[in-house]
C-alpha positions in Angstrom: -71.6 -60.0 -310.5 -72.1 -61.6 -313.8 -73.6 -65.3 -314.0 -70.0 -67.0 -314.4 -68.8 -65.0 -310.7 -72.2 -66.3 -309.5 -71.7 -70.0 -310.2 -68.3 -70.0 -309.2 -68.9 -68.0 -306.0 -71.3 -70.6 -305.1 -69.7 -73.3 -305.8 -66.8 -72.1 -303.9 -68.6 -71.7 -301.1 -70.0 -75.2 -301.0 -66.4 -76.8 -301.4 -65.2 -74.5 -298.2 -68.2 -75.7 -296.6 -67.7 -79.8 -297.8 -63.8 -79.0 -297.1 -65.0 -78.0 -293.4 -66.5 -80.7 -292.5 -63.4 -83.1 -293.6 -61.3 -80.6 -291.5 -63.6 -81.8 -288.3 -63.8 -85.6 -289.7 -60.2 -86.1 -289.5 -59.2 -83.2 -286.8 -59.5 -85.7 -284.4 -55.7 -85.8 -282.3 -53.6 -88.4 -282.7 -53.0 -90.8 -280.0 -50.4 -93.6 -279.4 -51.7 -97.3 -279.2 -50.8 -98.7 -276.5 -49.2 -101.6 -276.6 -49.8 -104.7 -274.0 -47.0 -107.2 -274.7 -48.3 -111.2 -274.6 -46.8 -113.0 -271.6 -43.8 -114.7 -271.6 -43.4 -118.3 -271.6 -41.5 -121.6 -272.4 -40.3 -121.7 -275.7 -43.1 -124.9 -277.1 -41.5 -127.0 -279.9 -43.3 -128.5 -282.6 -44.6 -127.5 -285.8 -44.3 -129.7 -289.5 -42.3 -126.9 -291.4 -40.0 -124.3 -291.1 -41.6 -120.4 -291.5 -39.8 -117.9 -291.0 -42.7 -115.5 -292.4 -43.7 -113.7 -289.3 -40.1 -112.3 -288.5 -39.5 -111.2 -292.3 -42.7 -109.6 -292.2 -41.8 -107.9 -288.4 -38.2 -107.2 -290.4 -39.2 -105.4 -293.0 -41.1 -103.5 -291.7 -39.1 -102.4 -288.9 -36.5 -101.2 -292.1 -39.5 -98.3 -292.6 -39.4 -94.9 -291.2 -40.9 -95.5 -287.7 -42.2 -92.7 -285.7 -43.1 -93.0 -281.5 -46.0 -94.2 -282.1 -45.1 -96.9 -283.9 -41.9 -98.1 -282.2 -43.2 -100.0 -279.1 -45.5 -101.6 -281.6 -42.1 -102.4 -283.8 -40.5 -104.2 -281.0 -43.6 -106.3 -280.1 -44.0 -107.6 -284.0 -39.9 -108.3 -283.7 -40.1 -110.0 -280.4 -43.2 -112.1 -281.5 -41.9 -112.9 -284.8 -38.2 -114.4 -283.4 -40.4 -116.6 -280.9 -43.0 -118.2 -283.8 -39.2 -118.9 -285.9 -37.5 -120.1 -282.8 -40.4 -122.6 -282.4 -40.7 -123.3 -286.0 -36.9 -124.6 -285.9 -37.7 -126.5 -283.0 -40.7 -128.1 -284.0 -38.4 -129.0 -287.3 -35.6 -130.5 -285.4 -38.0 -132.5 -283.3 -40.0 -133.7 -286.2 -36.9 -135.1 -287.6 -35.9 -136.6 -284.7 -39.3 -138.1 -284.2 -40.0 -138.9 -287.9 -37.3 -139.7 -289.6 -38.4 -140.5 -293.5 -38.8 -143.6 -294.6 -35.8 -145.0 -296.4 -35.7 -145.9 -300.2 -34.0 -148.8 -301.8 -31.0 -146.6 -302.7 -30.8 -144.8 -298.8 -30.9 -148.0 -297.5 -27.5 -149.2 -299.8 -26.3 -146.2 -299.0 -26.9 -146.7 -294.9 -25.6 -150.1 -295.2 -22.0 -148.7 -297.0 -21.9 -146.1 -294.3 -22.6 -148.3 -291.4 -19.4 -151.0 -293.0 -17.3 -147.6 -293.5 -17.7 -146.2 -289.7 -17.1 -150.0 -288.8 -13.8 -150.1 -290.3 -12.8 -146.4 -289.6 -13.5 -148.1 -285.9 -11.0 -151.1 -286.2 -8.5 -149.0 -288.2 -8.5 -146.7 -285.2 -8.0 -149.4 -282.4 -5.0 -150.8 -284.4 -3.5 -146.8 -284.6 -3.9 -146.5 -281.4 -2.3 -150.5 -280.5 0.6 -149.4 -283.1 1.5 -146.5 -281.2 1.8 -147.9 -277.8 3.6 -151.0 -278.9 6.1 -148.3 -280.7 6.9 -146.1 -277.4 7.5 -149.8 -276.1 10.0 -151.2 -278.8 13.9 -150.5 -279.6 15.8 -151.3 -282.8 14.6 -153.4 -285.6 11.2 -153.9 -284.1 10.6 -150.7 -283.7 11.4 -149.6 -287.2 9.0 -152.5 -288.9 5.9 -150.9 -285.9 6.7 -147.4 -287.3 6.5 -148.5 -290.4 3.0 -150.3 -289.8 1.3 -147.1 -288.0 2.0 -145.2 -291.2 0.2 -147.6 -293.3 -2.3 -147.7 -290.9 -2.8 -143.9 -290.7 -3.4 -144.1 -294.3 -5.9 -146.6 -293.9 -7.5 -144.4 -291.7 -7.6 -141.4 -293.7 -9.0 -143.9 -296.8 -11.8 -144.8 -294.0 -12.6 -141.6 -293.3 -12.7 -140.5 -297.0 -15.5 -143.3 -297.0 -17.1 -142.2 -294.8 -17.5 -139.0 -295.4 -18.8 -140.0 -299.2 -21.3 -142.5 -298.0 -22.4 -139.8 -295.4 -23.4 -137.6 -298.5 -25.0 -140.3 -300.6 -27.3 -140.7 -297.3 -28.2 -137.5 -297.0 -29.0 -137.0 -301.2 -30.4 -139.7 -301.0 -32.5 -138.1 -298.2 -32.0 -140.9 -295.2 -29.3 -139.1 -293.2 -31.7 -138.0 -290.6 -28.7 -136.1 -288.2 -27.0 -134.1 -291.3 -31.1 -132.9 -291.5 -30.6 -131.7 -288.1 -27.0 -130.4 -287.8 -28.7 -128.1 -291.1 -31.6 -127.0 -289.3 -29.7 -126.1 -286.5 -27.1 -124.6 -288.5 -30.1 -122.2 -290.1 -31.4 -121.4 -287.2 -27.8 -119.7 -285.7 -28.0 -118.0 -289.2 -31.6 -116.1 -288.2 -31.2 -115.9 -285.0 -27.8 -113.4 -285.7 -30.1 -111.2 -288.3 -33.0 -111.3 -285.9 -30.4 -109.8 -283.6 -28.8 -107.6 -285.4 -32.4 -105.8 -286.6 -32.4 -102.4 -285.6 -35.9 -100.6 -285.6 -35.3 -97.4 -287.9 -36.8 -94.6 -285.7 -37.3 -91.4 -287.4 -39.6 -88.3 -287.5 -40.3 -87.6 -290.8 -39.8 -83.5 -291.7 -43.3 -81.9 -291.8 -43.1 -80.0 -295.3 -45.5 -78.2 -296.5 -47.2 -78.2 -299.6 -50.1 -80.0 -300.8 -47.3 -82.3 -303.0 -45.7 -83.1 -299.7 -48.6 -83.5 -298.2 -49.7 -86.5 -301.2 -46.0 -87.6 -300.9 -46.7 -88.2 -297.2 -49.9 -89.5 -297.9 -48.3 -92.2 -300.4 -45.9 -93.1 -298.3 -48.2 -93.9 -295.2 -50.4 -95.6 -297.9 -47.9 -98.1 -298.5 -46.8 -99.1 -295.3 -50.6 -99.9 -294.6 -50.6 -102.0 -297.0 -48.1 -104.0 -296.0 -49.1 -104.0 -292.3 -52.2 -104.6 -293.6 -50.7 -108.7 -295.5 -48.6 -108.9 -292.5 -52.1 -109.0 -290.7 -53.6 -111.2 -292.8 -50.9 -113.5 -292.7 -50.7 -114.1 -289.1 -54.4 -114.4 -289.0 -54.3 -117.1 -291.4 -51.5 -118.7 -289.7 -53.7 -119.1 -286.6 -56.1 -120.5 -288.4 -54.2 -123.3 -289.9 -52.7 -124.1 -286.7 -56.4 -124.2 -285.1 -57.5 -127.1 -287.5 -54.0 -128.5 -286.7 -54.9 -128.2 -283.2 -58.2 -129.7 -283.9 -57.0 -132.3 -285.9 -54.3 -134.0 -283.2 -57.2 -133.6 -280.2 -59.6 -135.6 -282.2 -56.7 -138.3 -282.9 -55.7 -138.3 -279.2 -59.1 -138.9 -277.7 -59.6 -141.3 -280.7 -56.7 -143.1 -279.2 -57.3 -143.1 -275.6 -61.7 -144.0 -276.2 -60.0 -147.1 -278.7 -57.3 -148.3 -276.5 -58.3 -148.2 -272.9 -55.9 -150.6 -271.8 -56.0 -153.5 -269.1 -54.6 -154.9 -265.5 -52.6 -157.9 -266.2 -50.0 -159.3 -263.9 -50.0 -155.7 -262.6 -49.1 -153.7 -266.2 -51.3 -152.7 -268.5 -52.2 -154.3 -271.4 -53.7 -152.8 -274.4 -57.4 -155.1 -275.9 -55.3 -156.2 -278.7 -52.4 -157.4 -277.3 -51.0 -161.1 -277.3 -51.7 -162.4 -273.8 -49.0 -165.0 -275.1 -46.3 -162.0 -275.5 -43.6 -162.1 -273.2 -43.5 -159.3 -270.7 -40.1 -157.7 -272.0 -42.5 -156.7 -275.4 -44.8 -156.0 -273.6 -43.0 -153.4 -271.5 -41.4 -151.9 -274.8 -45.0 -151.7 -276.3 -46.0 -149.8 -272.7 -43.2 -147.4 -273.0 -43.5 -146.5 -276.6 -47.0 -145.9 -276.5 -46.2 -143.6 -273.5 -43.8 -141.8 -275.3 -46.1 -141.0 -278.6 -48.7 -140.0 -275.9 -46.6 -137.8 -274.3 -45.6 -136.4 -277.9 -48.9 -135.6 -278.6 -49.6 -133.8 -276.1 -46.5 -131.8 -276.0 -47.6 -131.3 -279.8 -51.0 -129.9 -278.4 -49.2 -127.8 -276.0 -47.6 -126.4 -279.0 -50.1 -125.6 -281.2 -51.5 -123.9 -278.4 -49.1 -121.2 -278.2 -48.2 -120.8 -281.2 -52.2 -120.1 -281.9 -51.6 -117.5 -279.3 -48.5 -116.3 -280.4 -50.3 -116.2 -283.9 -53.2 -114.0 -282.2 -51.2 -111.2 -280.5 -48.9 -110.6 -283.5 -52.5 -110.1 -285.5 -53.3 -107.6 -282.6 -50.2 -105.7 -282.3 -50.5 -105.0 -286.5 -54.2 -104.1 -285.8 -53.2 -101.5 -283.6 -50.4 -100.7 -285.7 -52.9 -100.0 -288.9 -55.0 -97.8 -286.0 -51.6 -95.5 -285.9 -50.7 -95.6 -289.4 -54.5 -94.7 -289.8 -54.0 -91.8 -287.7 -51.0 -90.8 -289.4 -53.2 -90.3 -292.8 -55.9 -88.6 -291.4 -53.6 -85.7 -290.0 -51.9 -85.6 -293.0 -55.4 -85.4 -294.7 -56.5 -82.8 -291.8 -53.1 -80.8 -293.4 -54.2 -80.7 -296.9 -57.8 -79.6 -296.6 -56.5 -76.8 -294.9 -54.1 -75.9 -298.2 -57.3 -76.5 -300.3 -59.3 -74.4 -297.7 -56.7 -71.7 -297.9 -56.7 -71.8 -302.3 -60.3 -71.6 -302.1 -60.2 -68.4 -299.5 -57.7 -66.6 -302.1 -60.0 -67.0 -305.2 -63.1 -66.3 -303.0 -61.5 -63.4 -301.8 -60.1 -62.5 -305.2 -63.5 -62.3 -306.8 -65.6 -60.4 -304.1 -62.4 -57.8 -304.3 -62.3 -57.7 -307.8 -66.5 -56.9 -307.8 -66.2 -54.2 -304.5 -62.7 -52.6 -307.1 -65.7 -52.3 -309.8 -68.1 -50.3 -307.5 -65.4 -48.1 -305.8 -64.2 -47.2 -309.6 -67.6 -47.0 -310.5 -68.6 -44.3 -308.0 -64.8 -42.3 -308.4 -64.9 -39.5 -311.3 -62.6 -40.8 -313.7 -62.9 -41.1 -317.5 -64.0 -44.6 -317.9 -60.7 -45.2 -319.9 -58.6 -44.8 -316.7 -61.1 -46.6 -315.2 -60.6 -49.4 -316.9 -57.1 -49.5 -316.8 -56.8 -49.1 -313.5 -59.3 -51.7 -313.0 -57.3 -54.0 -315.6 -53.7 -53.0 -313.5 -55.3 -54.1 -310.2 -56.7 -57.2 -311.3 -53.4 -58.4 -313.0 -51.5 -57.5 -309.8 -53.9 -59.5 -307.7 -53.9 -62.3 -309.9 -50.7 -62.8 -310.0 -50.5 -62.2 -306.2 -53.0 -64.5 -305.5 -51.3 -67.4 -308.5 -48.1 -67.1 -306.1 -50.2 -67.4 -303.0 -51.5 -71.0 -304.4 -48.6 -72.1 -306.1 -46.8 -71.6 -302.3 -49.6 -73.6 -300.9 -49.4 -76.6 -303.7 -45.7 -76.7 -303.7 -44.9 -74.8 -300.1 -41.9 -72.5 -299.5 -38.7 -73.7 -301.6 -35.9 -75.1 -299.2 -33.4 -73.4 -300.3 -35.0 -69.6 -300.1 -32.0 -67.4 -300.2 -30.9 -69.0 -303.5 -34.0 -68.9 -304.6 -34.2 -65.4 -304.0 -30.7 -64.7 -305.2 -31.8 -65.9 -309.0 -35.5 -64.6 -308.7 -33.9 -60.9 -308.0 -31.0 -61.4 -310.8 -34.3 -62.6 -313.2 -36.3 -59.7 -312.5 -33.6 -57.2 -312.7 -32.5 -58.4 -315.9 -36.4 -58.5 -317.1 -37.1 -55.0 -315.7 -33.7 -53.4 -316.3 -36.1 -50.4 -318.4 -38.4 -50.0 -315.2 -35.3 -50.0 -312.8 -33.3 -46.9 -315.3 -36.5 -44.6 -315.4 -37.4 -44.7 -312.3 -33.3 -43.8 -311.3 -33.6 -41.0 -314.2 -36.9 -39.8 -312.5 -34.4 -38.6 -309.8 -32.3 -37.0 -312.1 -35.0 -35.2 -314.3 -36.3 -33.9 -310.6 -32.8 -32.2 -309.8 -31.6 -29.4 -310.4 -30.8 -30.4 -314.4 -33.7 -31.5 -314.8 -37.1 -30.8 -316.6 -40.3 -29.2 -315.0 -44.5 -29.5 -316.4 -44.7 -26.7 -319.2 -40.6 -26.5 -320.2 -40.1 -26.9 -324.0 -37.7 -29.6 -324.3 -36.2 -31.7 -327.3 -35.7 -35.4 -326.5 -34.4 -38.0 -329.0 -35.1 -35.6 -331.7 -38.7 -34.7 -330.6 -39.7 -31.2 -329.5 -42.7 -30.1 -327.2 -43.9 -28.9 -324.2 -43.6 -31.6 -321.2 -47.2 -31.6 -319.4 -46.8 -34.9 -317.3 -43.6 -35.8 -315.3 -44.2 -39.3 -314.0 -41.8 -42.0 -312.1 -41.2 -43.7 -315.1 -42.6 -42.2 -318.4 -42.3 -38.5 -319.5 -45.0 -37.3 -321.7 -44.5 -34.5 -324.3 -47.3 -32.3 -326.6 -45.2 -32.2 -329.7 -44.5 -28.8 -331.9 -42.5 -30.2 -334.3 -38.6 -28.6 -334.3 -37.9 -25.4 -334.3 -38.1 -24.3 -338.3 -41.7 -24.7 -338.2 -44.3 -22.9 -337.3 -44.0 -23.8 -333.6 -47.9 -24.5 -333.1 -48.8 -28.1 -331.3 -49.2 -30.9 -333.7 -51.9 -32.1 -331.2 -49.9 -36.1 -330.7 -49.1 -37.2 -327.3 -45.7 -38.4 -327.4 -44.5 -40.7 -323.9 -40.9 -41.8 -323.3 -39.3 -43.6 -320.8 -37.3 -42.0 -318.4 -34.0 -44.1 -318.9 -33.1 -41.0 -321.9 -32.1 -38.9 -318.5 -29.3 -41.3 -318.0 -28.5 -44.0 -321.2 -29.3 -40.5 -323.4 -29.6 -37.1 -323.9 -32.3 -33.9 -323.7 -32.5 -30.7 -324.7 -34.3 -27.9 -322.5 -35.2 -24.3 -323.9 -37.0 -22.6 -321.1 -34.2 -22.7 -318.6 -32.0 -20.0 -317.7 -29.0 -19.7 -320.1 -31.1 -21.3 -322.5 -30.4 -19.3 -325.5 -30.3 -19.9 -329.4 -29.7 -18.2 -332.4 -31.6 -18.0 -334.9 -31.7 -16.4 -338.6 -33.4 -14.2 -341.1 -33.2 -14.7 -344.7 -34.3 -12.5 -347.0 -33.9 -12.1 -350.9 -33.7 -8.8 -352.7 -34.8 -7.9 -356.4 -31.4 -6.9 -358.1 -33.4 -3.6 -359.2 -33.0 -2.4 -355.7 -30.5 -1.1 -353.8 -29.6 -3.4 -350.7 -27.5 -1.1 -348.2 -30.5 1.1 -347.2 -32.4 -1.5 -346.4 -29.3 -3.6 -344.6 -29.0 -0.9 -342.8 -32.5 -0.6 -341.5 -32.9 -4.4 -340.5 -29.7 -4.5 -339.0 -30.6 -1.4 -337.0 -33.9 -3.4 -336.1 -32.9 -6.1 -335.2 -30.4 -4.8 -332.8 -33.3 -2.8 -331.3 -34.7 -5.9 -330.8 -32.3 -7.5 -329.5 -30.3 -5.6 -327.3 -31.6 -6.7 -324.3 -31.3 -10.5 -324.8 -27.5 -10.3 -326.1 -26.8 -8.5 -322.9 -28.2 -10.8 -320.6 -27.2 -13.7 -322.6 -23.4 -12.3 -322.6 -23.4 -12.3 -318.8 -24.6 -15.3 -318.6 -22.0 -17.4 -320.7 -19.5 -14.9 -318.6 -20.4 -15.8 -315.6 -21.7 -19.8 -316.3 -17.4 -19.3 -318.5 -14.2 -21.2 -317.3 -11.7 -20.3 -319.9 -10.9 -16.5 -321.7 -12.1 -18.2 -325.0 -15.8 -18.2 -323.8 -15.5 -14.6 -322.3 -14.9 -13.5 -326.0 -17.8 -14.6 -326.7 -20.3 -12.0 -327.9 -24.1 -11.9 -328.8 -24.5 -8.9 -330.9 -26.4 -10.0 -334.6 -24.2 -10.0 -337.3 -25.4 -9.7 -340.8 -24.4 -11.3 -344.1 -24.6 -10.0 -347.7 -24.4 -12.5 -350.6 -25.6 -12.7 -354.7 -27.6 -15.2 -355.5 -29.1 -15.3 -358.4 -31.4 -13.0 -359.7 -30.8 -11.0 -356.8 -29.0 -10.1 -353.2 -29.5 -12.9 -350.1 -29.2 -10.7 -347.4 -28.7 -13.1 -343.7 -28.9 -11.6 -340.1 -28.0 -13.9 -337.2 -29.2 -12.8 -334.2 -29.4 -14.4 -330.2 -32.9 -15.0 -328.6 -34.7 -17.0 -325.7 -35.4 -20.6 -326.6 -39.7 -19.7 -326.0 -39.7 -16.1 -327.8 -38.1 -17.2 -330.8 -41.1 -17.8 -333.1 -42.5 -14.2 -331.9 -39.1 -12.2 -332.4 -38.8 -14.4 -335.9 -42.8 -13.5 -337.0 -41.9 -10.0 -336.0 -38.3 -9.1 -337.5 -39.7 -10.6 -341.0 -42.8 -7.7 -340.8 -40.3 -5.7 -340.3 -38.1 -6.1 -343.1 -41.2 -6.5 -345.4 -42.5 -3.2 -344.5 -38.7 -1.5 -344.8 -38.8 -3.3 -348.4 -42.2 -2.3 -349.4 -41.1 1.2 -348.0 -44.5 1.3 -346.0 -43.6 2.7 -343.0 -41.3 5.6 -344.5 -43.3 8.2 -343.4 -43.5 7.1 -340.0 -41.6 4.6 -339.1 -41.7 2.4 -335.9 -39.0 0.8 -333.9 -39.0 -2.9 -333.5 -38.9 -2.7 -329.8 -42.2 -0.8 -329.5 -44.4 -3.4 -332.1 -42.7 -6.4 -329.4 -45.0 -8.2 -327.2 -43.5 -7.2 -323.9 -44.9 -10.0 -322.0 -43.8 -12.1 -324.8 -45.5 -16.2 -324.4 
């Protein structure tokens, strides 16, 4: 092998062996996570904002293909996510229940308006109601001035109501209407609570393709839903950690309280070190109660944090063990590719030891290096272009729709090798019984030789030139295809009932007297060619359909003319297509030594100076 096989042989070798090892690194099988769901328990309430975070994150990724693995994992990260927004409502609700803002100059006109409208609405109401059982009471006159008083009052009513209702939404722009807060926070929390519900996890196994661009597609895809498992992760994670320093935050304030404010027997209640011992015991009851109540808060708060730390915790676990699947997933898509690449790198390895073992095996056969070399050059191209469809079906994998695909690729290449396709169909016509054999003299599109190779798709001639020359090989190769056995036309002259005439011309002095001498050559010639015309004449007899080609007869005729400066005299005679040339070379020494009057003392016959094994 030259240098350039030698470096890329070895470095072939080394990628097959680096492409091995990542083969073992990520053959490792697949196995589902399991999944250990966080106990149940009471839904805890508190929280200082609404985030709904968690169960978008769960959501959306629940909307992504989602294999077995993956779906008890799904489930968990949905179930975990509607508790933390369940428990972010409530902590909401509760904070505004427990904190209601503090009230600006503008709330508090605004309070003050609604307070004086619901007042009124109140009284207007009484009166309706007074109104209408004093009516179901009185006849006549009274009752007509009582009906007509409930109307007016009805419309006061509805004017209350109006005023209400306007004062109610200054309040709340204005920020102070602490229950239209809540009514909205519960009404947001009906609205996630039906799309938490109506989440469906989107279970699918994805269609294992092959193909290395599959394989990348795959690869992309997992790629992205890692990363976003991946935020999801760190969001919870950070979410646990702000609720830890919350945490932190309200245990340092409680036992700050409780190490500050002890508390003291007096008159059998407790009373806090900087109470009034002059405060009368109904404040200092209320003071006792309210302080009981924030302490309970807290602790409830605590409580909260608490589990929602947890909560916080096991949704960070179930996506860590969802990136372990997802993980998984890549590696055996990775495993899948390295083979492909394994496989490309087996074809060209292959292709260049065979194409070095094809030079040695050519090397030792006896062939002229020129067919060695063209051989060698036909294998090669065939092999590369076998082994270039090999890879491309490993990079792209087997189309999806293959009988279509076949359908075309079959219409292409017979289009493309319609020539190859006719010559080798005419290669069974040139063998029957029409056809042509090695060493027939044929004529095809105009060219005459001997036919000394007979192939499945070309026909190769020794030309002779046509038939008025001398007859001798030119010494050119001439090939054609075989498609002239069907789309054209041939000519062969060494088949029986092959048989041509031909013609002698000669030209007499006018000093000499022709008849003598047309006498002679025609009595030649038809020494000459008695036999042919006979066999030839029971030939086109028996070969004959119709009386017109049993007339037919071969016997020469001959043709006196003047020309000038003498007498033409032209004999048409029959003859086989292969003796022609010999009969012609013959008949002309003939008629020169009948001119020349050389042979009048003893003159041959025609039939006896023939060849009788003629070539």
């Amino acid at each position: 092998m030259k240098t350039t096989k030698q470096v890329a042989t070895i470095t072939l070798i080394i990628l097959l062996g680096l492409i091995a090892y990542g083969l073992f690194r990520t053959g490792r099988p697949m196995t589902a996570s399991q999944v250990t769901p966080a106990g149940e328990s009471a839904p805890a309430v508190h929280g200082s904002a609404i985030d709904q975070s968690p169960l978008n994150n769960a959501r959306r990724l629940a909307q992504m293909p989602t294999t077995a693995d993956e779906l008890p994992l799904t489930q968990e990260a949905l179930r975990l996510g509607d508790r933390e927004m369940d428990l972010a409502f409530a902590a909401g609700v509760r904070e505004a229940q427990e904190y209601p803002p503090v009230l600006s100059a503008e709330a508090k006109q605004s309070e003050a308006r609604l307070q004086k409208a619901e007042k009124s609405l109140e009284a207007d109401n009484v009166r309706v109601e007074q109104l209408t059982s004093a009516l179901s009471k009185a006849t006549g006159a009274k009752a007509n001035s009582l009906s007509d008083q409930l109307e007016e009052a009805k419309v006061q009513v509805q004017l209350d109501q109006d005023e209400v209702d306007n004062a109610k939404q200054e309040l709340t722009i204005a920020g102070g209407d602490t229950q239209g807060r809540i009514e909205q926070l519960m009404k947001e929390h009906d609205d996630a609570s039906r799309v938490s519900d109506t989440t469906t996890v989107n279970t699918s196994t994805p269609p294992d393709r092959s193909g290395l661009v599959h394989r990348y597609q795959q690869w992309s895809e997992l790629h992205d839903k890692k990363v976003q498992v991946c935020q999801a992760k760190r969001d919870a994670e950070s979410s646990a950690v702000a609720f830890t320093t919350k945490r932190d935050a309200l245990e340092s304030k409680i036992r700050t309280k409780t190490q500050g404010d002890p508390g003291t027997i007096v008159g059998g209640r407790t009373q806090s070190a900087g109470e009034d011992s002059a405060s009368s015991p109904h404040d200092a009851s209320a003071d006792l109660v309210n302080a009981t109540k924030r302490r309970s808060a807290d602790v409830k708060a605590l409580t909260n944090f608490e589990e929602r730390i947890e909560d916080q915790k096991n949704l960070a676990e179930t996506y860590r063990k969802w990136l372990d699947v997802v993980s998984a997933q890549q590696r055996g898509v990775i495993h899948k590719a390295l083979s492909g690449i394994a496989v490309i790198v087996a074809i060209l390895l292959s292709g260049i030891f065979f194409d070095s073992w094809l030079k040695r095996l050519l090397n030792k056969v006896r062939l002229d290096s020129r067919q060695a070399d063209t051989l060698h050059a036909v294998i090669s191209t065939g092999l590369q272009i076998l082994a270039l469809g090999l890879i491309l079906l490993v990079i792209f994998g087997p189309p999806s729709q293959l009988g279509t695909i076949l359908g075309l690729a079959g219409a292409g290449l017979t289009v493309a090798l319609k020539d190859f396709i006719v010559s080798f169909i005419g290669w069974f016509v040139l063998m029957g019984r029409n056809g042509i054999r090695l060493g027939d003299w044929v004529e095809i599109n105009g060219v005459t030789g001997e036919v000394i190779e007979l192939g499945m798709f070309h026909t190769v001639l020794l030309e002779t030139g046509n038939w008025t020359d001398s007859g001798h090989p030119t010494g050119r190769r001439v090939t054609f295809t075989n498609s002239f056995a069907i789309e054209g036309h041939y000519f062969n002259f060494s088949t029986s009932g092959q048989w041509l005439w031909d013609e002698l011309t000669l030209v007499l002095a006018s000093s000499q007297n022709p008849y003598p001498i047309v006498e002679a050559i025609q009595k030649a010639v038809l020494e000459a060619t008695a036999e042919s015309a006979g066999q030839a004449e029971k030939e086109w007899q028996n070969a004959a359909h119709s009386r017109s080609m049993r007339a037919l007869s071969a016997a020469p005729a001959i043709n006196v003319k003047p020309v000038s400066g003498g007498v033409e005299i032209a004999v048409r005679y029959i003859t086989r297509a292969n003796e022609r040339y010999q009969l012609r070379s013959k008949l002309y020494q003939a008629a020169m030594n009948l001119i020349s009057k050389k042979d009048s003392l003893a003159p041959a016959s025609i039939a006896e100076k023939q060849d009788p094994n003629p070539a």
